[in-house]
N, C-alpha and C positions, 0 to 999 in steps of 0.2 A: 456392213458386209459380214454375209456368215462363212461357217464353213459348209453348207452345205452345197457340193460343188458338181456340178452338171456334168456325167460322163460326155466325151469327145465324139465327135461323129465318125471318126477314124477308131475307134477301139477295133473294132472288128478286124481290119487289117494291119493292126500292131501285134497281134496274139502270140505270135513267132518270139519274140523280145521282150515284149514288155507288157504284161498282160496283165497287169494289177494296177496299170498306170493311165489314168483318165484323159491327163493333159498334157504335153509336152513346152515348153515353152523355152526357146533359145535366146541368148541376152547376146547380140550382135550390135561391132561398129567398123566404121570402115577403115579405121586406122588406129593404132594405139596411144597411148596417152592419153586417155577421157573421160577414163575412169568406169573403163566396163565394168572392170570385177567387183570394185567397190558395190557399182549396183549392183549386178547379178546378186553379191552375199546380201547385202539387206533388201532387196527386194523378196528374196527367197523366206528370211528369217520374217520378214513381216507378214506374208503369208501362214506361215505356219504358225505367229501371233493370233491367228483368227481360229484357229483350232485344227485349219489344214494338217495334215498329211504331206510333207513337203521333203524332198530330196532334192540334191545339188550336184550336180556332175561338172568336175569342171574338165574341160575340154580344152583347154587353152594349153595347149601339151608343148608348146615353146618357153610359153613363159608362167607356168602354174605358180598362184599365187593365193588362192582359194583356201588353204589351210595356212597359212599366214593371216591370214583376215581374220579367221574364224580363229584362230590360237587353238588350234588342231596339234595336239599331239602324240597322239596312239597315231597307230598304224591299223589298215586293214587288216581282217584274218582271212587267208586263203583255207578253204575247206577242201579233202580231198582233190586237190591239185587243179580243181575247174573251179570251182561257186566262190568268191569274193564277197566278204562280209562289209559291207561298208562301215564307215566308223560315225556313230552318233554323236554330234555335235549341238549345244542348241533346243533340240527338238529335229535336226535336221542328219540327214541320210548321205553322206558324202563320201565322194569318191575322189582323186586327183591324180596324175601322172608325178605329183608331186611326192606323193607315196613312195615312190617306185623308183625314185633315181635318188643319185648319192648327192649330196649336199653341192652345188656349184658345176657338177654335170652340165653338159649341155645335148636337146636334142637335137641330131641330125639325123632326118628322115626322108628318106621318100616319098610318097604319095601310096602305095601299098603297106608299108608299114606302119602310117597311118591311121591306114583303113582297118589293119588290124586292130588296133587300144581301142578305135571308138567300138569295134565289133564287142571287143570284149567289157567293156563298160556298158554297152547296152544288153549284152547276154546273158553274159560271165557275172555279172554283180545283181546280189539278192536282194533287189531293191525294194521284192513285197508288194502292199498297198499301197499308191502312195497317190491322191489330188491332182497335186503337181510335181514334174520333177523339170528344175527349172536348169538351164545346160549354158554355162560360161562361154561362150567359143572364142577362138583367137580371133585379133582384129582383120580387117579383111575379105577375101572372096577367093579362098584357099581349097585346100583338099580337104579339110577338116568338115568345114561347111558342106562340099558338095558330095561328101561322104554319109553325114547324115541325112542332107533332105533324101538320096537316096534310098539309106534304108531304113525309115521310117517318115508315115507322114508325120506331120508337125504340126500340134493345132497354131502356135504362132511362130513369131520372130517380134521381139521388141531392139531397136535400134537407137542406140545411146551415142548421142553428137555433143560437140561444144559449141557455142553460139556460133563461133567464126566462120565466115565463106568456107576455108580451105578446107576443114572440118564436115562439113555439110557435104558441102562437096564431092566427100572421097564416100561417106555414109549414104547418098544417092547410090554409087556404086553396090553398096549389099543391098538395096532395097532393089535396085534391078532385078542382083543375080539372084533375090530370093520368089520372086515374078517368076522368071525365068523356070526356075525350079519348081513351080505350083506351091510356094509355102506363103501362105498368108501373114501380112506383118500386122501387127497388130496397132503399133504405133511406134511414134517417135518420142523419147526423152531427150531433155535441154540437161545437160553433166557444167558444173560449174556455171550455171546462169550469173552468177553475183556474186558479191563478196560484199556482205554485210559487218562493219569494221565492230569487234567486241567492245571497243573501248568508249566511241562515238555515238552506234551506230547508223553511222552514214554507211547508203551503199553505191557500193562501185562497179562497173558494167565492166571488167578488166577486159572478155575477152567479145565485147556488145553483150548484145541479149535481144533475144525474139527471135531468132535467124531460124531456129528448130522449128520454132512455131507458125513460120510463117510459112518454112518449105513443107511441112505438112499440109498447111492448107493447099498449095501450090498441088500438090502429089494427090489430096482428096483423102487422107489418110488421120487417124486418130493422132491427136496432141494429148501425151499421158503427164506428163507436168513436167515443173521444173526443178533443179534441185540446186541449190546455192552450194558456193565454194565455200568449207569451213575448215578452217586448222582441228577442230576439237574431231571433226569426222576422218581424216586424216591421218592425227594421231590413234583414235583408235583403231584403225586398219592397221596400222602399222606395229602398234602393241598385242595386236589379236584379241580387243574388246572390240567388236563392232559397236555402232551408233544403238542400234534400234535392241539390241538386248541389255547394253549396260545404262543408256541412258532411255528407254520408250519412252516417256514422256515431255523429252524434251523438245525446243525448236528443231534439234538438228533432225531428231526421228520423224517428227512429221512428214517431210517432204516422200521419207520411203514408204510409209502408210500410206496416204495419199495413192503414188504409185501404184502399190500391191492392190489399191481398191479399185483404181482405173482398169489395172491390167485382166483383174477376176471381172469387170463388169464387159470387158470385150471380150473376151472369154465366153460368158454366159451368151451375149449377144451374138455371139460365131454360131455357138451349138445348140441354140433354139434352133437360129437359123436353117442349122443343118438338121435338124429334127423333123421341123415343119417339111421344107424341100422333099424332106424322103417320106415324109406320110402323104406328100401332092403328089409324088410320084409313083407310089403304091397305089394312091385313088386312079389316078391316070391308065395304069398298068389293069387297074380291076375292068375300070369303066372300056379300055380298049375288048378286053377278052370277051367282055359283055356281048360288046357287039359285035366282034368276029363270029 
């Protein structure tokens, strides 16, 4: 996988927001506990491994946690009271609600107010050039979600489950409401498939395994891998050394490379697609006036 990365078939209609940004791509699940953010951040950071242009927005504006992962500790800089500098992490372009509230704060918001942060994170923040700008959202099928598929298309949604029924389950539910919304998913991830024991290594199916895999086939939708349960990926979320920058070469980074090359190769596959589509339809449009 390079970086060389196929502009969106939607640029044209993002021009408003986000005009220097090719791909959009949202890390949705339908309930919490599963380890969205964990992917969101190394899915993002492995991307930008490949020489991408990659930004992070995290959206998760109840429970931001996106600069904890990444051990983010500047602050953005506001410029003349509108333009928001995002703060450089990584190689990566991030932004977070996390910025912006006092330590142990809590959000409580409405559903317009809301819709303001995401407005202003897609506006208000000088996000530049950027591949992809990959977007955390909170778990669910909220206002957040339906804030953005509104304004702006989406070239995907990648949806991150745990093996278990009830899990799956609730993750159907955003795959609906993202149908519903015209946003293309682009696949489903398996978040803790296994638990490979360090000492043994015997592995253990704590919570099954295949259930992602199998409701994907079920739904006719991409299966983008799996990603094992591991203490060393854990601790480093939690010290703010992610996996895939402190240790790339390791087993544990694997699984997010992998990902990051699945998700770029559906990707490219969306916006051929839509290339071609719009050059049959310019033939079509010619060949009609022809013969009027």
């Amino acid at each position: 996988m390079t970086a060389n990365v196929r502009q969106s078939g939607f640029q044209g209609k993002r021009a408003d927001l986000l005009p220097q940004v090719r791909n959009i791509i949202v890390v949705a699940s339908g309930k919490g506990g599963v380890g969205k953010s964990t992917v969101s951040a190394n899915l993002a950071l492995a991307l930008a491994h490949t020489g991408a242009k990659v930004g992070l927005m995290d959206a998760d504006v109840y429970g931001p946690s996106i600069p904890l992962i990444l051990g983010v500790t500047d602050r953005p800089e506001v410029v003349n009271d509108t333009t928001i500098l995002p703060v450089l992490q990584h190689n990566l372009k991030v932004i977070s609600m996390a910025f912006f509230m006092r330590e142990g704060e809590a959000a409580i918001w409405r559903g317009p107010m809301l819709h303001g942060v995401i407005q202003q994170f897609l506006g208000n923040v000088q996000w530049g050039e950027l591949d992809y700008l990959v977007i955390d959202l909170p778990p669910g099928t909220g206002d957040v979600q339906l804030s953005l598929c509104q304004s702006i298309p989406l070239t995907g949604a990648v949806v991150v489950s745990t093996p278990q029924d009830v899990a799956l389950t609730v993750a159907m539910k955003a795959i609906a409401m993202f149908r519903k919304l015209n946003t293309p998913v682009l696949g489903l991830v398996e978040n803790m498939s296994y638990f490979s024991c360090p000492h043994c290594a015997q592995r253990s199916e704590i919570f099954g395994n295949g259930g992602v895999r199998r409701g994907a086939e079920r739904l006719g939708l991409p299966f983008l891998g799996e990603i094992p349960l591991d203490i060393r990926v854990r601790e480093g979320s939690d010290q703010g050394r992610p996996t895939v920058v402190h240790a790339p070469d390791s087993p544990q980074s694997k699984p997010f490379h992998d990902l990051a090359g699945a998700v770029a190769a559906q990707i490219s596959i969306k916006n051929v697609g839509a290339a071609e589509k719009e050059k049959l339809g310019g033939f079509f449009n010619k060949l009609s006036d022809a013969i009027k």
